[in-house]
N, C-alpha and C positions, 0 to 999 in steps of 0.2 A: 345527513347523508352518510353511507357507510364511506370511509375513509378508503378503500379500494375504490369504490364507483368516483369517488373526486379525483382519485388519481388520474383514472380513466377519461374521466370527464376532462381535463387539463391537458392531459396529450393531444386530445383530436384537437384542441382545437389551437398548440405550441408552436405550429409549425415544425422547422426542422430543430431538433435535440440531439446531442451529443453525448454518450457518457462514458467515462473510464474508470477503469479499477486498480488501484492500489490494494495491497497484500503485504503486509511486513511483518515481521520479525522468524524469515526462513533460516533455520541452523543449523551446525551441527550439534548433534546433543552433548553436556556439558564431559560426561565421560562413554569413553567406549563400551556400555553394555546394554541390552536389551534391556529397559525397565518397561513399564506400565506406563507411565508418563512418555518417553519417546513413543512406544505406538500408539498410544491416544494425538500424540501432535503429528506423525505421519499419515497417521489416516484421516485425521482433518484436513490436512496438506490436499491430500490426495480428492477428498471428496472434493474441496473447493477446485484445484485444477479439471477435476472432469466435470463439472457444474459449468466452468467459462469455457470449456472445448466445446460440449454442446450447443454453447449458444453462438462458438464462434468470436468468446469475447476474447480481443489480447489482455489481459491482465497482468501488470506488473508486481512483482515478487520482490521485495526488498530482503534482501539479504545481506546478513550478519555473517562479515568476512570472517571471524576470528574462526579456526581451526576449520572450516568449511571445505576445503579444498584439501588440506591435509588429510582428514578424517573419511570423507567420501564416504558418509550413511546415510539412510535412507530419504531424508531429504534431498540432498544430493540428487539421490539416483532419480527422485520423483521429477525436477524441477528439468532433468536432463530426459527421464523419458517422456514429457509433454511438453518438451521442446518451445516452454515458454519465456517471454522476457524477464530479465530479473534487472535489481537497480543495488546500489551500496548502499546498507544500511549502518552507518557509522563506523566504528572500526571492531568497539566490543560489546557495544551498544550497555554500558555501563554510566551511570550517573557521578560526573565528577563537578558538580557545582557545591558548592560549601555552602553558600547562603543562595536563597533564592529560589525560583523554579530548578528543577530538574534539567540537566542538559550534559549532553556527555562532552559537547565544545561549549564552556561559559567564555563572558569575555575572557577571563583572565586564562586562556588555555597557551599552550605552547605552539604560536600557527603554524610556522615554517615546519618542525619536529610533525606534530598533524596533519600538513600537508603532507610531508615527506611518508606520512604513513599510508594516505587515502591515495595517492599517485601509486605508490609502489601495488597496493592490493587492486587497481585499477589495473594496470600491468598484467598481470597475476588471473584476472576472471578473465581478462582478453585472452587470451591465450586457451581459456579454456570454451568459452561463451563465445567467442567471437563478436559477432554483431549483434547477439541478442542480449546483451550487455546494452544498455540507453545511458547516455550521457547525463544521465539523472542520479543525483546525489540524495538520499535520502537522511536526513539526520535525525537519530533518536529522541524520541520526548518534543519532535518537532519546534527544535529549538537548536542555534549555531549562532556563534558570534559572529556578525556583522562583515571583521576584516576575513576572518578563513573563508567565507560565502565569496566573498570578492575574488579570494585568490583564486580558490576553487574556479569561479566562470573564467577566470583567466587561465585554464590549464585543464582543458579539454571538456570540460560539464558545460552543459547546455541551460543546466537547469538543478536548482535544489528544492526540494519537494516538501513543503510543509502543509499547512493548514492554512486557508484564503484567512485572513483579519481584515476589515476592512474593505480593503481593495480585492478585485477578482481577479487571478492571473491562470491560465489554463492549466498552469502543472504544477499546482496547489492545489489540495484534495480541497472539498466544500462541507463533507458529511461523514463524519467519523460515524462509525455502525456500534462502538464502543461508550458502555457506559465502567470508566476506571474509576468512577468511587466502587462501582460492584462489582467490577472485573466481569464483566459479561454484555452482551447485545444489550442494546437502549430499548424500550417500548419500543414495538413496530408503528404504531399510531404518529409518535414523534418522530421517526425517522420519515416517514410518509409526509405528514406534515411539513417537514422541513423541503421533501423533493417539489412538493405542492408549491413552497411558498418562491422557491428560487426561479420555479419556472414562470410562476405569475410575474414575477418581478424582473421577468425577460432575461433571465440568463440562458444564456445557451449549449454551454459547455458544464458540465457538473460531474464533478470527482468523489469517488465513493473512497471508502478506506475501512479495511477490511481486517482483523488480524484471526486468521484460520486457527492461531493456538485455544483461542476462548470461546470457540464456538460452537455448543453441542448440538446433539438431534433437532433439538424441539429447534433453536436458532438458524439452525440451515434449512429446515422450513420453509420459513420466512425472504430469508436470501436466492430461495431457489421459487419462490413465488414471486419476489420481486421483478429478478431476471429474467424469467418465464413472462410474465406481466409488462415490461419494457421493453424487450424482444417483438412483442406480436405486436407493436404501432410501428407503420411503413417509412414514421419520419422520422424514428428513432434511430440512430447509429452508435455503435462500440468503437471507441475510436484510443491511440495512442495518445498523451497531452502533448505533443509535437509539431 
């Protein structure tokens, strides 16, 4: 069977679904000048934003505090005129693990110093975001050490947002769209596959994760057939993880 018709096939008959959307790695560009690279990443920005206004979905923007707010380019401007949620994505989103997986908090990080930095730039969006700031802490490379995570739900976060392992928690994404050995979209078959396989398996709530910098023509396609395709069942809903 064509792998769209199974999709389809699996909706009607899911009952009620849920799904939400994660977006990370929103910036400001590394320096103040119009390159090639920044408008290729603003206009992806932008396509994906007006992709989820059409369909009405709230999508979350994680965003990379570092010079963000100082800078005020066109990501900025974008995330402010579509008036969408955004969340904290680490502090520089840079990898400070020596040995090991990638993580920009290993264990061995400085908490208190790191907290002191994710509070402060929490501060900092509030003031400009207001409410469309979520108490959702996003950390880079989906990875944080244990005690900062603790301290973090203890000083105003609701929630820090990785990837589901094992256990299902609603504001842990389920489906990265990203394949990082090739820095670009996964086969659409496997992405399909995998939304097939959660629902048969009675999940109900299902997080996409999305990163708008790696994904060209041919991949927002797919993204905007997906949407378009999970939009048109009646018991489908785009929902916040909240």
């Amino acid at each position: 069977m064509d792998i769209w018709l199974e999709l389809e096939k699996c909706l009607k008959t899911a009952g009620n679904i849920s799904f939400w959307w994660r977006d990370d790695d929103v910036c400001a560009p590394k320096k103040k000048l119009i390159t090639l690279t920044n408008i290729r990443y603003e206009r992806r920005l932008e396509r994906t934003l007006k992709l989820l206004a059409k369909y009405n979905i709230p999508g979350i923007f994680a965003v990379i505090p570092k010079n963000f707010l100082e800078h005020k380019g066109g990501q900025f401007e974008l995330i402010q005129k579509y008036n969408t949620f955004i969340a904290l994505h680490g502090t520089e989103h840079v990898n400070k693990s020596k040995t090991g997986p990638k993580s920009e908090f290993p264990d061995d990080c400085d908490v208190q110093k790191t907290l002191r930095e994710i509070l402060e730039n929490k501060t900092k969006f509030e003031e400009v975001f207001k409410d469309r700031l979520l108490p959702m802490f996003v950390p880079p490379f989906n990875s944080i050490c244990a005690l900062l995570k603790q301290q973090l739900l203890g000083n105003g976060f609701a929630a820090v947002s990785v990837i589901n392992a094992g256990t299902h928690e609603p504001y842990n994404v389920d489906i990265d769209f990203m394949d990082w050995n090739a820095r670009k979209l996964r086969p659409e078959r496997e992405i399909l596959a995998q939304i097939i396989n959660l629902i048969k398996n009675g999940q109900t709530t299902i997080g996409f994760n999305n990163h708008h910098h790696a994904i060209n023509m041919c991949s927002f396609k797919f993204l905007e057939k997906l949407v378009r395709t999970l939009s048109g069942f009646d018991n489908v809903k785009w929902v916040l993880p909240f």
